[in-house]
Wavefront OBJ file of the C-alpha trace (Angstrom):
o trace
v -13.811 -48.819 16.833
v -15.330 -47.514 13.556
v -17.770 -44.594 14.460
v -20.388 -43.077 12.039
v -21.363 -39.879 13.376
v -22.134 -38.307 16.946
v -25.551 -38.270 18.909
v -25.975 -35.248 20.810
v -28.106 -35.203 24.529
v -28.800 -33.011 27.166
v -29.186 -34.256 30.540
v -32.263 -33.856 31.652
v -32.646 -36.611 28.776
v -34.607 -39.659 31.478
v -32.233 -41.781 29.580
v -29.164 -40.828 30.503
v -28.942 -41.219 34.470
v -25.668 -40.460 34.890
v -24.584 -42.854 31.896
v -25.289 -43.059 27.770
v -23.018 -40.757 27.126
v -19.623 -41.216 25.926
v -18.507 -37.478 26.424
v -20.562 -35.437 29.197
v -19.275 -31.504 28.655
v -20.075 -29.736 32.325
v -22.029 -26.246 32.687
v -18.134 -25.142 33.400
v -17.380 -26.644 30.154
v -15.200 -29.644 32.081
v -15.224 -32.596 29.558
v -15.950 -36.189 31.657
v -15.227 -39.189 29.465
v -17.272 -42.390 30.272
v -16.075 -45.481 31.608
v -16.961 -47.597 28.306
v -18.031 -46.997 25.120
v -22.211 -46.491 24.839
v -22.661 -47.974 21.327
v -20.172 -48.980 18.278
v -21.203 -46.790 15.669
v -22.141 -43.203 17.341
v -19.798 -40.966 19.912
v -22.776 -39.880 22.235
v -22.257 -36.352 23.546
v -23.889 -35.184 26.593
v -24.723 -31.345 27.510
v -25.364 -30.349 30.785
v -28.618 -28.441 31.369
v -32.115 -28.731 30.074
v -32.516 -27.574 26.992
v -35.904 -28.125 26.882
v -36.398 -24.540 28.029
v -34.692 -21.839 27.061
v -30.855 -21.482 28.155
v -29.102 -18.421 27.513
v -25.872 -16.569 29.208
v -22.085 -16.779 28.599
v -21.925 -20.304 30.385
v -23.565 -22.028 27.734
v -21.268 -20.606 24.849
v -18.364 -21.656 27.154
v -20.455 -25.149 27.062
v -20.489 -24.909 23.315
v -17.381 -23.955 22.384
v -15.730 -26.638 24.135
v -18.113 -29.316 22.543
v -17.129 -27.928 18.663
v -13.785 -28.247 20.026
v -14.005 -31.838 21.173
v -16.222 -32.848 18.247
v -13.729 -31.469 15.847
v -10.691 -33.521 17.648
v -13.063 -36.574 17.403
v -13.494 -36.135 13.794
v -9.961 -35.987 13.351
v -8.883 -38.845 15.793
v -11.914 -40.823 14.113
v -11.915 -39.913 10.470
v -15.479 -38.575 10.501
v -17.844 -35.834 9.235
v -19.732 -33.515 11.519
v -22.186 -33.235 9.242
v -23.182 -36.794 10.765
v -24.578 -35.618 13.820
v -27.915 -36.554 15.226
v -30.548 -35.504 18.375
v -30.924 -38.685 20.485
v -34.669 -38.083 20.234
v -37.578 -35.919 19.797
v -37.069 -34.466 22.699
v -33.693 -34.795 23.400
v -31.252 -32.714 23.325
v -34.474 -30.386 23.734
v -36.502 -28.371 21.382
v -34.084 -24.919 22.573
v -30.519 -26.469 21.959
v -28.448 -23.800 19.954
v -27.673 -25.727 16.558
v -26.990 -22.883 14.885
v -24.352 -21.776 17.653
v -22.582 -25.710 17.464
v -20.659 -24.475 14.277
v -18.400 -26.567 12.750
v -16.163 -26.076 10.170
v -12.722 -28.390 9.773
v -11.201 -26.097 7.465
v -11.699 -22.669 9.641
v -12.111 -23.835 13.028
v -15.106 -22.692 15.221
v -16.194 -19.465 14.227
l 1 2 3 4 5 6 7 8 9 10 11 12 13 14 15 16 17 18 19 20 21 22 23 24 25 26 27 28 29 30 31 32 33 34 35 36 37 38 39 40 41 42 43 44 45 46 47 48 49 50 51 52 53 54 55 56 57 58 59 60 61 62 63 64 65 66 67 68 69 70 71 72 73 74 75 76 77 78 79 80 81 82 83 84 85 86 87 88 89 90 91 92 93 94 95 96 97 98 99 100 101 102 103 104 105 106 107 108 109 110 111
């Protein structure tokens, strides 16, 4: 498959339902791949939590760290940018997701 960029969702997304996700990254930071691929041009990654309202703690920079880690190996195993990476909605992954902690950069790492 040729992929174009990520989509990024939390689930408490109505959408997801236990599916619509290619990658779901646990509270505990366990990754759980899908079953099939959701669509042919985006790697949909799924958060666990609502981040709708405000999340803080150590968990969820556990949570992030392991999705910059997996979005960096999918960049490499898929030739793509992480600049290419898109909210599913509105609303979703939540007006409160931590952008500015999901830092990405293929020539240092996470940092």
């Amino acid at each position: 498959m040729q992929y174009t960029g990520f989509t990024i969702h939390h689930s408490a997304c109505p959408s997801i339902n236990g599916k619509g996700f290619d990658f779901l990254i646990t509270r505990q930071g366990t990754i759980i791949p899908s079953a099939k691929p959701t669509e042919i041009d985006h790697l949909h990654i799924c958060l666990e939590g609502d981040f709708s309202v405000k999340v803080s703690g150590d968990q969820m920079k556990e949570q992030l760290f392991i999705a910059t880690k997996l979005i960096m190996r999918l960049c490499e195993a898929y030739h793509l940018s992480f600049e290419h990476m898109h909210p599913h909605t509105l609303t979703c992954p939540g007006r409160h997701f931590p952008w500015a902690e999901l830092v990405l950069s293929m020539s240092d790492g996470y940092h």
